[in-house]
Jmol script that loads the backbone (N, CA, C; Angstrom):
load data "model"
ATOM      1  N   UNK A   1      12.988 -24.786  16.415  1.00  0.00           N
ATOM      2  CA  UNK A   1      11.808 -24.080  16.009  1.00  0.00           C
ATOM      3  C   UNK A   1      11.755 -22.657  16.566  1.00  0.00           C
ATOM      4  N   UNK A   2      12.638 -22.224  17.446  1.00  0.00           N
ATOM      5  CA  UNK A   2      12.732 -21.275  18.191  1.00  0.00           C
ATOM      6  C   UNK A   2      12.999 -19.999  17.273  1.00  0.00           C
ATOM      7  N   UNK A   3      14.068 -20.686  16.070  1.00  0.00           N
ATOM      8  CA  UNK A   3      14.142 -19.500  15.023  1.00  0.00           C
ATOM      9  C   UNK A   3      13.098 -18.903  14.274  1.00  0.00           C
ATOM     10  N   UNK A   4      11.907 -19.748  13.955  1.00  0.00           N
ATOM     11  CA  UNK A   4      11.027 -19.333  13.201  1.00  0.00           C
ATOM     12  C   UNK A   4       9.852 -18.612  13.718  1.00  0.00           C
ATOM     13  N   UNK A   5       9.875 -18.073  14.832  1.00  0.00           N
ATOM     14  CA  UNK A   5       9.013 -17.846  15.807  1.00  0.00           C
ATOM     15  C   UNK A   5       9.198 -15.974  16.370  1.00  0.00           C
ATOM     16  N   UNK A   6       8.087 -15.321  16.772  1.00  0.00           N
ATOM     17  CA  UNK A   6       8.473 -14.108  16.991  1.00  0.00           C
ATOM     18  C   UNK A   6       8.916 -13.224  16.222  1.00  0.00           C
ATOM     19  N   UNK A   7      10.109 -12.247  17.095  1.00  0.00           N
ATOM     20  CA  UNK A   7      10.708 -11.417  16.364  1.00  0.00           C
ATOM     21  C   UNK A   7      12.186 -11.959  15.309  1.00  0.00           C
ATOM     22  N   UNK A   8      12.458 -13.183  15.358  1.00  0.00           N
ATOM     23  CA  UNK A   8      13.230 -13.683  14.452  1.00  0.00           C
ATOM     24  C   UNK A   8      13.055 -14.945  13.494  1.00  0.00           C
ATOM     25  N   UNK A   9      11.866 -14.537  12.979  1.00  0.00           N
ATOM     26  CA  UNK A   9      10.870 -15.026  11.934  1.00  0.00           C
ATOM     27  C   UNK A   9      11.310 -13.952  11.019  1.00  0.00           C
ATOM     28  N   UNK A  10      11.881 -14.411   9.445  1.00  0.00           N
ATOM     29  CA  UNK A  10      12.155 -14.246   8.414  1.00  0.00           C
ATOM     30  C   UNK A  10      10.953 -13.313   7.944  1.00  0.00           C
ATOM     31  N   UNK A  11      11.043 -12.445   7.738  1.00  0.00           N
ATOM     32  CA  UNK A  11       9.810 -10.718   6.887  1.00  0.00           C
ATOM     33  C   UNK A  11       9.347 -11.768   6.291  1.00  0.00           C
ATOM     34  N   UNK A  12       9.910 -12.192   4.933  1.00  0.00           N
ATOM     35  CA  UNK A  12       9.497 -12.571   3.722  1.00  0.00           C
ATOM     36  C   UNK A  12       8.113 -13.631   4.096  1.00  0.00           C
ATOM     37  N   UNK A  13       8.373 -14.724   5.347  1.00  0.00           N
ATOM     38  CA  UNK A  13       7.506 -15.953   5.166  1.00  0.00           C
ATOM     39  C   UNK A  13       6.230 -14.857   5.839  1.00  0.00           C
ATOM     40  N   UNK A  14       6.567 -14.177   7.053  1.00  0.00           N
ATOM     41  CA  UNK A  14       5.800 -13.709   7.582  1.00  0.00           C
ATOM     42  C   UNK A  14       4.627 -12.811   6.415  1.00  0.00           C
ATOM     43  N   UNK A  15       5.137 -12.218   5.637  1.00  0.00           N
ATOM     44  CA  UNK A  15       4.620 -11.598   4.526  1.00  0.00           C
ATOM     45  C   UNK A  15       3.680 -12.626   3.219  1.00  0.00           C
ATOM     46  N   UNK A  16       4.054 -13.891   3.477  1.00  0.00           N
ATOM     47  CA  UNK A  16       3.523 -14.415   2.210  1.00  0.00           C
ATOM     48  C   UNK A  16       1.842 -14.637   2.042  1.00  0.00           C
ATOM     49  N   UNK A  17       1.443 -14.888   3.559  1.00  0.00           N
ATOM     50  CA  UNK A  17      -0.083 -15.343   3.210  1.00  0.00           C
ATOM     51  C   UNK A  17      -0.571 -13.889   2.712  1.00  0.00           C
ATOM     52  N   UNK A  18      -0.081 -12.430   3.468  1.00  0.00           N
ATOM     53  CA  UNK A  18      -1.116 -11.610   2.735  1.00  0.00           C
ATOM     54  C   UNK A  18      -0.818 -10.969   1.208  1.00  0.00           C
ATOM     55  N   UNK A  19       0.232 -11.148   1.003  1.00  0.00           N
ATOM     56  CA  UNK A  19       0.461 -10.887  -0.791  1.00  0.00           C
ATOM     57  C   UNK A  19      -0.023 -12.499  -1.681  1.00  0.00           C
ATOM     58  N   UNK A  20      -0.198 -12.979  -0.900  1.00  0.00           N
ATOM     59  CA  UNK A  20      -0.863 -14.629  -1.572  1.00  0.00           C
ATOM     60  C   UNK A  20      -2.157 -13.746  -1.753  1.00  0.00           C
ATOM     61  N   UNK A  21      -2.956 -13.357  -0.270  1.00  0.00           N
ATOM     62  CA  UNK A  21      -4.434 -12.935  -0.660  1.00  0.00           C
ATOM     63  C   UNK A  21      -4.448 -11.504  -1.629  1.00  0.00           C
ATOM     64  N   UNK A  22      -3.358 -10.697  -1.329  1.00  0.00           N
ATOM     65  CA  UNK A  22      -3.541  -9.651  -2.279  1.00  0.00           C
ATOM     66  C   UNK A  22      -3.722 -10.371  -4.188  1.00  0.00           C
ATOM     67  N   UNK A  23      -2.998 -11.429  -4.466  1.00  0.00           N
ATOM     68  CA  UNK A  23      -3.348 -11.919  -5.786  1.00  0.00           C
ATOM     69  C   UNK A  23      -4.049 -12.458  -6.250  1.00  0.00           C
ATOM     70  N   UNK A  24      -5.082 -13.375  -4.679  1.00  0.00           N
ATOM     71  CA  UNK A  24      -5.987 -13.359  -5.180  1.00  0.00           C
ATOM     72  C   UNK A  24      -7.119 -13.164  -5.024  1.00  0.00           C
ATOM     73  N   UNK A  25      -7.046 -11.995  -4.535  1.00  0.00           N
ATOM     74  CA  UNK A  25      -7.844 -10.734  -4.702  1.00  0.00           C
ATOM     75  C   UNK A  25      -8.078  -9.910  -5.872  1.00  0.00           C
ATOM     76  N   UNK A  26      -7.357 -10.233  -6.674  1.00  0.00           N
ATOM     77  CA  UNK A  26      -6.925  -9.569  -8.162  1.00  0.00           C
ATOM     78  C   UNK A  26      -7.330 -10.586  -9.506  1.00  0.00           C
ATOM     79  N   UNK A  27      -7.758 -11.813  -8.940  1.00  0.00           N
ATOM     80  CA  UNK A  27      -8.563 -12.395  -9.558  1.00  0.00           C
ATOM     81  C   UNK A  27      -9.982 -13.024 -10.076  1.00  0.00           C
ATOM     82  N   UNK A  28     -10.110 -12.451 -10.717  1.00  0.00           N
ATOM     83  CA  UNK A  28     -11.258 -12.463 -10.831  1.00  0.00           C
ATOM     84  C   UNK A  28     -12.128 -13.621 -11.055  1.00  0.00           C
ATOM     85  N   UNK A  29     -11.494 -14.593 -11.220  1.00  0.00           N
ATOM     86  CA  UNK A  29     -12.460 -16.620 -10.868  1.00  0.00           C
ATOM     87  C   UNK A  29     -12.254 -16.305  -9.736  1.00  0.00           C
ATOM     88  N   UNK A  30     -11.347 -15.961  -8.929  1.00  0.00           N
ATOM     89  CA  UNK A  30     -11.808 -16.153  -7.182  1.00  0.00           C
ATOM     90  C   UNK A  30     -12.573 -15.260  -6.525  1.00  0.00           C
ATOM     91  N   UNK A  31     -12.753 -13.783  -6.963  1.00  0.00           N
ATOM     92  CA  UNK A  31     -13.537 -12.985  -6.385  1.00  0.00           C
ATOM     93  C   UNK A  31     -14.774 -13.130  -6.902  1.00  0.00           C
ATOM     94  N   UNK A  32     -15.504 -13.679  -8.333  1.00  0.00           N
ATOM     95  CA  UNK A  32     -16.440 -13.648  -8.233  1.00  0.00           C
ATOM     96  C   UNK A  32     -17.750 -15.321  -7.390  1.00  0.00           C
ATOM     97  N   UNK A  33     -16.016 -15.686  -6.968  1.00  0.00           N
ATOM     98  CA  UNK A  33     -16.704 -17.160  -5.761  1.00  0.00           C
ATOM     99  C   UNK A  33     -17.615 -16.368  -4.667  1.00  0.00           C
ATOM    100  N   UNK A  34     -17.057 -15.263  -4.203  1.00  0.00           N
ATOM    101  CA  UNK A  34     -17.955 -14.621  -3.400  1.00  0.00           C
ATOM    102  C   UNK A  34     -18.616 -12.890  -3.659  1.00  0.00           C
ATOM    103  N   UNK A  35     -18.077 -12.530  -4.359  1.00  0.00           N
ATOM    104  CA  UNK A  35     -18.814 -11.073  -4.677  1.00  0.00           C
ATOM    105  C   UNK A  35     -19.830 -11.570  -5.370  1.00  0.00           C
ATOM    106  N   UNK A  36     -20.545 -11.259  -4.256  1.00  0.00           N
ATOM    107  CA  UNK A  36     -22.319 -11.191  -5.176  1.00  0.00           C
ATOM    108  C   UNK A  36     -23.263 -10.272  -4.210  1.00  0.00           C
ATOM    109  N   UNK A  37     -24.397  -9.610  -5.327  1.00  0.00           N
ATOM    110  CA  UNK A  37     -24.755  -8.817  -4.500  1.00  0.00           C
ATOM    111  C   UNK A  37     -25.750  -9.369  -3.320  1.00  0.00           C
ATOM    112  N   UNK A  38     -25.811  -8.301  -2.239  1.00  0.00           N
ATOM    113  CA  UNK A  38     -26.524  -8.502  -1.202  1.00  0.00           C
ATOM    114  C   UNK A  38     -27.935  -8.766  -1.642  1.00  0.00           C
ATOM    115  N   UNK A  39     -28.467  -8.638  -2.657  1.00  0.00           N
ATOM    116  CA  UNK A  39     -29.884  -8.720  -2.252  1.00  0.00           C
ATOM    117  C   UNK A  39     -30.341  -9.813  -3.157  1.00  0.00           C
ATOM    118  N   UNK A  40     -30.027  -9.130  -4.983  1.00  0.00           N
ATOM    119  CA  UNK A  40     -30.378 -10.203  -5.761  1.00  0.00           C
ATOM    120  C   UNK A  40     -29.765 -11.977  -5.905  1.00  0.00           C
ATOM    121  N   UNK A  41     -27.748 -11.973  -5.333  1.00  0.00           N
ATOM    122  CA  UNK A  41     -27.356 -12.634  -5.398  1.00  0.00           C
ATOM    123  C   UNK A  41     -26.608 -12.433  -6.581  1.00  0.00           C
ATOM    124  N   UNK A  42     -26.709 -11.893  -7.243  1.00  0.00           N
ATOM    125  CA  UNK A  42     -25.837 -11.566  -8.867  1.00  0.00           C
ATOM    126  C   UNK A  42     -24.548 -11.310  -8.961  1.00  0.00           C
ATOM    127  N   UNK A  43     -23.805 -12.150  -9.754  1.00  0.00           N
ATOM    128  CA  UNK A  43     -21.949 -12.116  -9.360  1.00  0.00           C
ATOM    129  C   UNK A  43     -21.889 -10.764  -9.533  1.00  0.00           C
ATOM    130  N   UNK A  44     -20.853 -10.212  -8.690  1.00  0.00           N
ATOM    131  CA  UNK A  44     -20.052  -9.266 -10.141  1.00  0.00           C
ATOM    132  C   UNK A  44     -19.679  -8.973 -10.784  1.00  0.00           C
ATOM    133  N   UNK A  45     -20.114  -8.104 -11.878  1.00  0.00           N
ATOM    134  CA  UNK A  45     -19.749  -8.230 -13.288  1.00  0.00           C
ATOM    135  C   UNK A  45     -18.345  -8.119 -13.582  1.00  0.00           C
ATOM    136  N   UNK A  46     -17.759  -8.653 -14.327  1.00  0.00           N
ATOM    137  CA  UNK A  46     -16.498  -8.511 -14.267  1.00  0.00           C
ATOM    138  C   UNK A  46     -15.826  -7.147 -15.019  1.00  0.00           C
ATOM    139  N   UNK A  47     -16.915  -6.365 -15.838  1.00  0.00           N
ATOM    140  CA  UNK A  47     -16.232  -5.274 -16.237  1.00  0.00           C
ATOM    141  C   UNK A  47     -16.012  -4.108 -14.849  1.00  0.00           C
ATOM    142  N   UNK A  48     -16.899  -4.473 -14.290  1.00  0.00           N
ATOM    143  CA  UNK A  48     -16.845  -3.259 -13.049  1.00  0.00           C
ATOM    144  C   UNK A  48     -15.846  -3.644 -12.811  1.00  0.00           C
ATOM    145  N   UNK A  49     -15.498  -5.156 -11.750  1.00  0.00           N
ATOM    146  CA  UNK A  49     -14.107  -5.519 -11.463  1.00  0.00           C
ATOM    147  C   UNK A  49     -13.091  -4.843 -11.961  1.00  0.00           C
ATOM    148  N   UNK A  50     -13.401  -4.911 -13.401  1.00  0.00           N
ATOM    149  CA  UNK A  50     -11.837  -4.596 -14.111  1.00  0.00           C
ATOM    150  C   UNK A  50     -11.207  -2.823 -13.849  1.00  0.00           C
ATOM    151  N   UNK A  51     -12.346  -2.234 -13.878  1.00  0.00           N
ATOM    152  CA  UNK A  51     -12.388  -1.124 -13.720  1.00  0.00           C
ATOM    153  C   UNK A  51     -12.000  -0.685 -12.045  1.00  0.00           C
ATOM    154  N   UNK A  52     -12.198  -1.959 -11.073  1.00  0.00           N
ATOM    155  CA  UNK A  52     -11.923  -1.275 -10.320  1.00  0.00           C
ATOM    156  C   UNK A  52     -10.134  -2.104 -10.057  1.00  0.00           C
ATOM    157  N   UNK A  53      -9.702  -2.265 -10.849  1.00  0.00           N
ATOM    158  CA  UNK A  53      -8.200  -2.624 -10.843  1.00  0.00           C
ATOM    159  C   UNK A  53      -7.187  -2.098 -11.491  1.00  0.00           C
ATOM    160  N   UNK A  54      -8.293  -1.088 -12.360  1.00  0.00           N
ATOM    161  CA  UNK A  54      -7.345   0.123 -12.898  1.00  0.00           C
ATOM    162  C   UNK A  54      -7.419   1.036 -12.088  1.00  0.00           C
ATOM    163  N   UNK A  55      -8.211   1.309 -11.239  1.00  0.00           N
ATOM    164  CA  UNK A  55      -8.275   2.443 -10.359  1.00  0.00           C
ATOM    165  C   UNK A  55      -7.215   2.127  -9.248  1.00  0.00           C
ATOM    166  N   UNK A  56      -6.793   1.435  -8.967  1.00  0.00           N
ATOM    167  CA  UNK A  56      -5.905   0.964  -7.973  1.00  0.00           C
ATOM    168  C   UNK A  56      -4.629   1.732  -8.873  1.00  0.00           C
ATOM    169  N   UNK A  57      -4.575   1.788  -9.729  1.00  0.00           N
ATOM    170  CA  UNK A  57      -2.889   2.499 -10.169  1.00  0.00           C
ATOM    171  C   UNK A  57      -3.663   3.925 -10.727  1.00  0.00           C
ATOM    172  N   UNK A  58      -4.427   4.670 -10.285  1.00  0.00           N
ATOM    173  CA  UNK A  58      -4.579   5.784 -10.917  1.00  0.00           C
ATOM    174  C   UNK A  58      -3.545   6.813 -10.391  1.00  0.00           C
ATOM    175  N   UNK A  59      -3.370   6.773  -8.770  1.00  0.00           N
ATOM    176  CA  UNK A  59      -2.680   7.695  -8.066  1.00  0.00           C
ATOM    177  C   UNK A  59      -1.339   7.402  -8.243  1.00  0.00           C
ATOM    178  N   UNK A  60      -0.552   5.996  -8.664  1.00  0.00           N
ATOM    179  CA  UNK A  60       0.293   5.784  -8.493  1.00  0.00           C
ATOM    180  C   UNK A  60       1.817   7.273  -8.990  1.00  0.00           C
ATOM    181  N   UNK A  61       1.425   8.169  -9.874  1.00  0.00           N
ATOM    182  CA  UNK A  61       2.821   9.039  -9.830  1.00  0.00           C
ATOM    183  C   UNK A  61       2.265  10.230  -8.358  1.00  0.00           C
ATOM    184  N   UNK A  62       0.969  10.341  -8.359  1.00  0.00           N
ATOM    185  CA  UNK A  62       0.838  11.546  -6.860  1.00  0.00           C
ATOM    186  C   UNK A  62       1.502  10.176  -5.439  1.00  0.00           C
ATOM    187  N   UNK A  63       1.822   8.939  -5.468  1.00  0.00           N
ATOM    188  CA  UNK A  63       1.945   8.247  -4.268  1.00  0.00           C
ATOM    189  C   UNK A  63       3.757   8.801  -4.467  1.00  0.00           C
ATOM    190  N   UNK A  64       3.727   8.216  -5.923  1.00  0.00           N
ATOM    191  CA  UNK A  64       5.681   8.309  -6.307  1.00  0.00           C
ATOM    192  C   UNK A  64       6.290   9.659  -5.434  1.00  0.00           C
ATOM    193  N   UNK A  65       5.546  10.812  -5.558  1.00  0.00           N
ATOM    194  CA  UNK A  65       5.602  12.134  -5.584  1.00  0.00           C
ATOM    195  C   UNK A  65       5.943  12.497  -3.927  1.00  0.00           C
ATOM    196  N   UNK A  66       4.913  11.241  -3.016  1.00  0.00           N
ATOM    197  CA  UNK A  66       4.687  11.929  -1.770  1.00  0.00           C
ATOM    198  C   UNK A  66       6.416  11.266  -1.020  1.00  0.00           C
ATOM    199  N   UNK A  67       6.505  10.108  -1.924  1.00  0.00           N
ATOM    200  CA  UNK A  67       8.079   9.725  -1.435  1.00  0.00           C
ATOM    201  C   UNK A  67       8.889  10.195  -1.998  1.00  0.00           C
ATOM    202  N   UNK A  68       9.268  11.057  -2.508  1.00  0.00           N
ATOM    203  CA  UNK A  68      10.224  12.021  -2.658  1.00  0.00           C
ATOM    204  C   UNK A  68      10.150  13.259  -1.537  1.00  0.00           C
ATOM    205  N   UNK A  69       8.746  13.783  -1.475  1.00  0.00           N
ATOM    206  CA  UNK A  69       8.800  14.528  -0.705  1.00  0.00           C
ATOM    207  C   UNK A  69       9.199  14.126   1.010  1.00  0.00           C
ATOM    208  N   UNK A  70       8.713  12.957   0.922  1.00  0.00           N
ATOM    209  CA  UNK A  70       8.712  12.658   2.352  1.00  0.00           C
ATOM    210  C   UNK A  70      10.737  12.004   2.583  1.00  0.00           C
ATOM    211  N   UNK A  71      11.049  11.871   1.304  1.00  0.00           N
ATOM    212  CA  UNK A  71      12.609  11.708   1.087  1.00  0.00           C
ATOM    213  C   UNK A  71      13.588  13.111   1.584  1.00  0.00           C
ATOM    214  N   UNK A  72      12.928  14.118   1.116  1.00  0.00           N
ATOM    215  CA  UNK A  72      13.572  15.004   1.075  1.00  0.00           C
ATOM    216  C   UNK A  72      12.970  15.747   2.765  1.00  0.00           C
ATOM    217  N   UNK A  73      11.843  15.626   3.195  1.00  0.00           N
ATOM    218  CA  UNK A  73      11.634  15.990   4.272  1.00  0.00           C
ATOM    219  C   UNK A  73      13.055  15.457   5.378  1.00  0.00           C
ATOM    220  N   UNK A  74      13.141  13.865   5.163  1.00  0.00           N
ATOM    221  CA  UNK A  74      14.049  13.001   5.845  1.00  0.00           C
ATOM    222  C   UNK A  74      14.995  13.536   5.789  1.00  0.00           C
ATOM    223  N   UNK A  75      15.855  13.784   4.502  1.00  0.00           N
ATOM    224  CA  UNK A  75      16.975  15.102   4.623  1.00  0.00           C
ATOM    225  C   UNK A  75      17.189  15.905   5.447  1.00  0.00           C
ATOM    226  N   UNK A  76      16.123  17.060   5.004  1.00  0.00           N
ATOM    227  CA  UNK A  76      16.199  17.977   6.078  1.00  0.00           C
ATOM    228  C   UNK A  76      16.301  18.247   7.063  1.00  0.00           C
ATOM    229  N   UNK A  77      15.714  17.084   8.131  1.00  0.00           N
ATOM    230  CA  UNK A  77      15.085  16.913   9.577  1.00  0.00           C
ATOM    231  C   UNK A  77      16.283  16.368   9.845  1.00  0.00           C
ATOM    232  N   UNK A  78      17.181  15.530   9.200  1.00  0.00           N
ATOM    233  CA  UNK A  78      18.448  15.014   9.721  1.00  0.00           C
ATOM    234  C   UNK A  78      19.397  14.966   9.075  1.00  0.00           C
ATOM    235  N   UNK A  79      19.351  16.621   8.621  1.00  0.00           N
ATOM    236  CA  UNK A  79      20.670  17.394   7.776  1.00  0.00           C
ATOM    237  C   UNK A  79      21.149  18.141   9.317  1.00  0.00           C
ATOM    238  N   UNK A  80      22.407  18.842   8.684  1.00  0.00           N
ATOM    239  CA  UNK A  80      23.034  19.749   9.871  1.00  0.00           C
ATOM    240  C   UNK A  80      22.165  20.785  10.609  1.00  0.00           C
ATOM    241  N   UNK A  81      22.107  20.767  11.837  1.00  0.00           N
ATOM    242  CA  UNK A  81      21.699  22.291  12.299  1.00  0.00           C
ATOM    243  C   UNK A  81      19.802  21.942  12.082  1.00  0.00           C
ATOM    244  N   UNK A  82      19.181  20.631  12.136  1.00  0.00           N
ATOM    245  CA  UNK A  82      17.524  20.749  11.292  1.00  0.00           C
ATOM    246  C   UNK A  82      16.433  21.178  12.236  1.00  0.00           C
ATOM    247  N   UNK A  83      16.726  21.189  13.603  1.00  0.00           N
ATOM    248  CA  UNK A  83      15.719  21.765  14.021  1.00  0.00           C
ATOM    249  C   UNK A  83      16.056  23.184  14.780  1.00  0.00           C
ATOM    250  N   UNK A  84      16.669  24.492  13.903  1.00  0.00           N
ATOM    251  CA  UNK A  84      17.061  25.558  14.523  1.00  0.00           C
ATOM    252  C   UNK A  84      15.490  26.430  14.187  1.00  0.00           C
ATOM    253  N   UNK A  85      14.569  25.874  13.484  1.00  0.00           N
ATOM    254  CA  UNK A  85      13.507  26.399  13.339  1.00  0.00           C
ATOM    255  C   UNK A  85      12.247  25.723  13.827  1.00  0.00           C
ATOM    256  N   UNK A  86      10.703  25.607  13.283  1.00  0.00           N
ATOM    257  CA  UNK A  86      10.002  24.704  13.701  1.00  0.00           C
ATOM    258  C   UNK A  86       9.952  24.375  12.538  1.00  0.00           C
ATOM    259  N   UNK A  87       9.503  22.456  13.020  1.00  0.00           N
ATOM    260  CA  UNK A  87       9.384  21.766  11.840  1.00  0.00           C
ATOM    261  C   UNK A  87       8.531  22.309  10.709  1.00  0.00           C
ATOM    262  N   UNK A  88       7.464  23.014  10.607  1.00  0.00           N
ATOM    263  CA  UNK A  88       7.025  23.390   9.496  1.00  0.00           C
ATOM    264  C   UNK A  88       7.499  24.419   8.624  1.00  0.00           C
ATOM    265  N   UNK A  89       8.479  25.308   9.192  1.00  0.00           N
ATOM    266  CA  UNK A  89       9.161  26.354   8.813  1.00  0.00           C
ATOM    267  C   UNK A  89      10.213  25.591   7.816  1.00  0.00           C
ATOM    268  N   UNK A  90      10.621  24.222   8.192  1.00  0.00           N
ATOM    269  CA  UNK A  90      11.577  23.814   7.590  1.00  0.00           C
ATOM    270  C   UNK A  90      11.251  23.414   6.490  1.00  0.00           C
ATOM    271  N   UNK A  91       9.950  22.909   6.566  1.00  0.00           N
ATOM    272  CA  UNK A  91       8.890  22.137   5.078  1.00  0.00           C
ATOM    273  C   UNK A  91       8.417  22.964   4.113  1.00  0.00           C
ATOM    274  N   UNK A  92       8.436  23.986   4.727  1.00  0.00           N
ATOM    275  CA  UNK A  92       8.195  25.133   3.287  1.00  0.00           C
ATOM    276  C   UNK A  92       9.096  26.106   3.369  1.00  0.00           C
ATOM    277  N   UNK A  93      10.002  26.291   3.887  1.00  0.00           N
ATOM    278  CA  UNK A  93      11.339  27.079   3.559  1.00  0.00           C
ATOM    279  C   UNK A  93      12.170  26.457   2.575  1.00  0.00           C
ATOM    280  N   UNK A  94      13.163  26.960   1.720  1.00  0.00           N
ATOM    281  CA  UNK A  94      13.770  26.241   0.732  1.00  0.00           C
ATOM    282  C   UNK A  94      15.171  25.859   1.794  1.00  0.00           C
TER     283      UNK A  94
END
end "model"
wireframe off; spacefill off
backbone 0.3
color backbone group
């Protein structure tokens, strides 16, 4: 049991309960078991829901965008010669 324990516990199992809750979180028979409002008690409607599960991919090409940049930062910083300047000189210098 010693293997499954700590730091040589497998990512993946360690990872499963919260992408289990991320899905179902994304469902909407299970979220409206408890989203209700504070005062009246009234589920939530499920069009809001829906709306707020498209908003979850609105940013998705500005997120794509920041890993490239932050790709190419990685380059730089541990290309030849990367810190003969200061790091910010290097981020907006070509």
């Amino acid at each position: 049991m010693h293997m499954l324990s700590g730091t040589r516990c497998k990512l993946d199992f360690v990872e499963t309960p919260s992408i289990l809750m991320e899905y179902f979180a994304r469902d909407y028979r299970v979220v409206s078991k408890f989203a209700h409002h504070y005062k009246t008690g009234a589920v939530l409607p499920q069009p809001l829901f829906q709306r707020f599960l498209d908003s979850r991919d609105l940013f998705n090409p500005l997120n794509t965008q920041m890993q490239v940049v932050y790709g190419l930062m990685d380059q730089k910083f541990h290309g030849p010669h990367p810190l003969s300047s200061s790091t910010t000189s290097i981020v907006v210098n070509k």
